[in-house]
C-alpha positions as CSV (number, residue, x, y, z in Angstrom):
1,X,8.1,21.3,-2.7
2,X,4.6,22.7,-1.4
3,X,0.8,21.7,-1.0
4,X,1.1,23.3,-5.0
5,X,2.7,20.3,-5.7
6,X,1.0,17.2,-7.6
7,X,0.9,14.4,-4.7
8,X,0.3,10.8,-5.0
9,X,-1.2,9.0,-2.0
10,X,0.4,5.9,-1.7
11,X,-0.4,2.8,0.4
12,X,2.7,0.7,1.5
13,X,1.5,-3.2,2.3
14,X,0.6,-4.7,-0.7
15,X,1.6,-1.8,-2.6
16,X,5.6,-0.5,-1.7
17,X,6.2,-3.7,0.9
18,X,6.1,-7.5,0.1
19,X,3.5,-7.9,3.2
20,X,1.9,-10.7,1.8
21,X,5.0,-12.3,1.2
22,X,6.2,-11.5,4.3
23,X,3.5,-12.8,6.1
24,X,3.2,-16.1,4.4
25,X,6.6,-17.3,5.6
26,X,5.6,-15.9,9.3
27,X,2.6,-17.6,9.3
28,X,4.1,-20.3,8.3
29,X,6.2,-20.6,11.4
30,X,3.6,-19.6,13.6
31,X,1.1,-22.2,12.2
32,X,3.9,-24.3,12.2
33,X,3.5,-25.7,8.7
34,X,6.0,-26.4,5.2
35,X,5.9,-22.3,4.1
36,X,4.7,-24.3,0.5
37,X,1.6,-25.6,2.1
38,X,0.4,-21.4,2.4
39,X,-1.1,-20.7,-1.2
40,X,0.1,-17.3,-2.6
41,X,-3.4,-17.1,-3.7
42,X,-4.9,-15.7,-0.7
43,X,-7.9,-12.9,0.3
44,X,-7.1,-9.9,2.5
45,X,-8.3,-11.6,5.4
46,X,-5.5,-14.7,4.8
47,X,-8.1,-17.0,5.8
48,X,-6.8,-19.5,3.1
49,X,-4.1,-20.4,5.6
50,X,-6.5,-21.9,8.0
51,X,-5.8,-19.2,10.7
52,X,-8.9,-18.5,12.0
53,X,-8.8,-22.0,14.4
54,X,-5.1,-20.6,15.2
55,X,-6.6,-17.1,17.2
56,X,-7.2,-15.3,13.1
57,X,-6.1,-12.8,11.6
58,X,-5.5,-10.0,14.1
59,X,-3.1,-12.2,16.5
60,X,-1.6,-13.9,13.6
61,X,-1.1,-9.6,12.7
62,X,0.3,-9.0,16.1
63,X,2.8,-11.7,16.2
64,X,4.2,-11.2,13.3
65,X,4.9,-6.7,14.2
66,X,5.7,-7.6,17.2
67,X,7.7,-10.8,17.8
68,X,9.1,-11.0,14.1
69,X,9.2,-7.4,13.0
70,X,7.5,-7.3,9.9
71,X,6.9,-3.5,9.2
72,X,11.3,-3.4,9.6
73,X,12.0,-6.8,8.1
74,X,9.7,-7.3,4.9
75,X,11.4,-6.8,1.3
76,X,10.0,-4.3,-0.9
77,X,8.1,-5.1,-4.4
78,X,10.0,-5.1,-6.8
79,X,11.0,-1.8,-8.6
80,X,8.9,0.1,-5.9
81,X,12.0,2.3,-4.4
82,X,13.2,2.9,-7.5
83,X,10.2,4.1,-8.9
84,X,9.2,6.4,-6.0
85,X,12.2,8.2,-6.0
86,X,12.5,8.8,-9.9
87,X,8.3,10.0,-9.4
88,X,9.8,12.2,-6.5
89,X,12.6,13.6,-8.5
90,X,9.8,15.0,-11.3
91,X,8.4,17.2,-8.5
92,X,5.7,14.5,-7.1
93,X,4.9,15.0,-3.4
94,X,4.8,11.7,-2.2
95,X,2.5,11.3,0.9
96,X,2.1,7.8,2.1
97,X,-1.2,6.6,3.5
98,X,-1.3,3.7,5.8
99,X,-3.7,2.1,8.5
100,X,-0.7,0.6,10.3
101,X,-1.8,1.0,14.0
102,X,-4.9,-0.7,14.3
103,X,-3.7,-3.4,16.8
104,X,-3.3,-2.0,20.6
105,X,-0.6,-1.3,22.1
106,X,1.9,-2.0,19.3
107,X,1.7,1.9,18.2
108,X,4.9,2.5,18.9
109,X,6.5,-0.5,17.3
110,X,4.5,-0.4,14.1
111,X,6.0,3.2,13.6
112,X,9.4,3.1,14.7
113,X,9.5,0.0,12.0
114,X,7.6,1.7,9.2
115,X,10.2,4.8,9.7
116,X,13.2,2.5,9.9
117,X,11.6,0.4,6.5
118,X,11.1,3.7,4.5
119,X,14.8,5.4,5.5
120,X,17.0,1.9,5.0
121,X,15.6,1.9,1.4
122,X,16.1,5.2,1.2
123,X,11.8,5.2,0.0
124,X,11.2,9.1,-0.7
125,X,7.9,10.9,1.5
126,X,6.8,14.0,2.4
127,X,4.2,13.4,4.5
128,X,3.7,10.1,7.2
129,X,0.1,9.5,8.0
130,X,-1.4,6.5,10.0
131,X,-5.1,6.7,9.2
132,X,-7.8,4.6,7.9
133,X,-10.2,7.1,6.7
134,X,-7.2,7.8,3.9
135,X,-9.6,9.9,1.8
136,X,-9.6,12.5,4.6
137,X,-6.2,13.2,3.4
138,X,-5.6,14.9,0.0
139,X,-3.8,13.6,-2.9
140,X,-4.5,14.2,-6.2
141,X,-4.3,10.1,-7.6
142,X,-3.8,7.2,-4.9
143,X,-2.5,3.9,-5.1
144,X,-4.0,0.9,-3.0
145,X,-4.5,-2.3,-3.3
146,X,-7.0,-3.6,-0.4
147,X,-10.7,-3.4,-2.3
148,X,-12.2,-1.7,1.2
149,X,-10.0,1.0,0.6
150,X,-10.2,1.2,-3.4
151,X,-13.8,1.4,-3.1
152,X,-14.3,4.1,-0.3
153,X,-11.7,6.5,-1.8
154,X,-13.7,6.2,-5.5
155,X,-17.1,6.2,-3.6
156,X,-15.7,9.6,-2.1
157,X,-14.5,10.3,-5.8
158,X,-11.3,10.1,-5.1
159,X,-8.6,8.8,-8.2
160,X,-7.3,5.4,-7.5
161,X,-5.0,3.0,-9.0
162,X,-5.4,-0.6,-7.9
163,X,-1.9,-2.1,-7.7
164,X,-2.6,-6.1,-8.8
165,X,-2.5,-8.8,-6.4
166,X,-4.8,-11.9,-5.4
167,X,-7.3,-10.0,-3.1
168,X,-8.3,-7.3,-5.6
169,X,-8.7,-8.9,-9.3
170,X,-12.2,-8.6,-9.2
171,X,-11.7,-4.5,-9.0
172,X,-11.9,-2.8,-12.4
173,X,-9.0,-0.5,-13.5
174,X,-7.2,1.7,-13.6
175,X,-4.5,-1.0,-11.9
176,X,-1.6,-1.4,-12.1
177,X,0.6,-4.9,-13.0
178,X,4.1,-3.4,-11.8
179,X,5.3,0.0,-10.5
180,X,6.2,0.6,-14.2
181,X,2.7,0.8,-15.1
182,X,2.2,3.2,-11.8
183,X,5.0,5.8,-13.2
184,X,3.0,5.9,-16.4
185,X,-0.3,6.4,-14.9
186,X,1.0,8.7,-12.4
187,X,3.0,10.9,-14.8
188,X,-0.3,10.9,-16.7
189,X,-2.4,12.1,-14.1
190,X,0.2,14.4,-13.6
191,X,0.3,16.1,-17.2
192,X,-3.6,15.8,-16.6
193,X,-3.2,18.5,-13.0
194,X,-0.7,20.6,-14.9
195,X,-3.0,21.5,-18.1
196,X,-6.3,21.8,-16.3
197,X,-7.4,18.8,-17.2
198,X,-7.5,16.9,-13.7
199,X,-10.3,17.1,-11.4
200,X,-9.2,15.9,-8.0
201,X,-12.5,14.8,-7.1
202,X,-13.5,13.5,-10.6
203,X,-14.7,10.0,-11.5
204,X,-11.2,7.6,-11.7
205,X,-10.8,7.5,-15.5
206,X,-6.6,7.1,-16.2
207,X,-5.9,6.7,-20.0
208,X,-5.2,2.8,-20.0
């Protein structure tokens, strides 16, 4: 496998890794509250949980990498592993975009935990990158699900699949309800790049 190959950017929290379920039963503990008073129905910012009178979001973020290990400990959604390595096994390149190290001085842990995540569910990449700008790194069709990020990488042009969850339902499709629905849309995009048909920087129009 090469830079000829089709690659799909993928995200990981929200998308490959349960983070919001993961966080909701840290939070929990750190707000000290019944993990059933936390609604599932949350924004990206979590501030549903009444965190913001608690220090918000960002030490709420820290505790949770760096005193509970969430980028190691978190369970994957569902189907996701399993998915990505049959998408890997057709010849995808699977480069995996994700703004991981925004909190100082937890570098180091977030990526020795993301690594560790990846390789004990045996989660097939090519390429590792910690960035936020993730449309300065080519892929032919990414996957995301934070709305920030789904609207800069189409702003840029850029073909993105939302992957459905409470903070992006207002986004128009593509999306995608399960990692069923991403192998499809993937493997279309796919047939797409190998007739011609795909333009990388074209507006985000999957068959539905």
């Amino acid at each position: 496998m090469d830079e000829s190959s089709f690659i799909l950017g993928v995200d990981l929290d929200g998308v490959v890794g349960d983070f919001y379920g993961a966080m909701r039963v840290i939070a929990a503990e750190w707000l000290d509250k019944p993990v059933e008073s936390l609604t599932e129905e949350v924004g990206y910012g979590l501030e549903e949980w009444g965190i913001t009178e608690y220090g918000g979001y960002d030490r709420l973020h820290r505790f949770a990498v760096t005193q509970r290990n969430l980028f190691r400990d978190m369970k994957p959604i569902r189907d996701a592993p399993a998915v990505l390595r049959k998408l890997s096994n057709r010849g995808i390149r699977i480069r995996i975009i994700t703004h991981r190290i925004f909190i100082k001085y937890s570098h180091r842990t977030s990526i020795t935990q993301t690594v560790d995540w990846l390789d004990s569910y045996d989660i097939p990449y090519w390429d590792l990158c910690f960035m936020n700008d993730k449309g300065a790194v080519g892929a032919h069709v990414y996957i995301d699900d934070a709305p920030s990020n789904v609207v800069r990488l189409r702003d840029h042009g850029c073909r993105t699949i939302v992957f459905t969850n409470s903070t992006n339902r207002e986004l128009p499709g593509p999306r995608a309800d399960s990692w069923y629905d991403v192998e499809r849309l993937v493997m279309a995009a796919k047939e797409e790049w190998h007739t011609g048909t795909l333009d990388l920087f074209g507006a985000s129009d999957f068959p539905a």
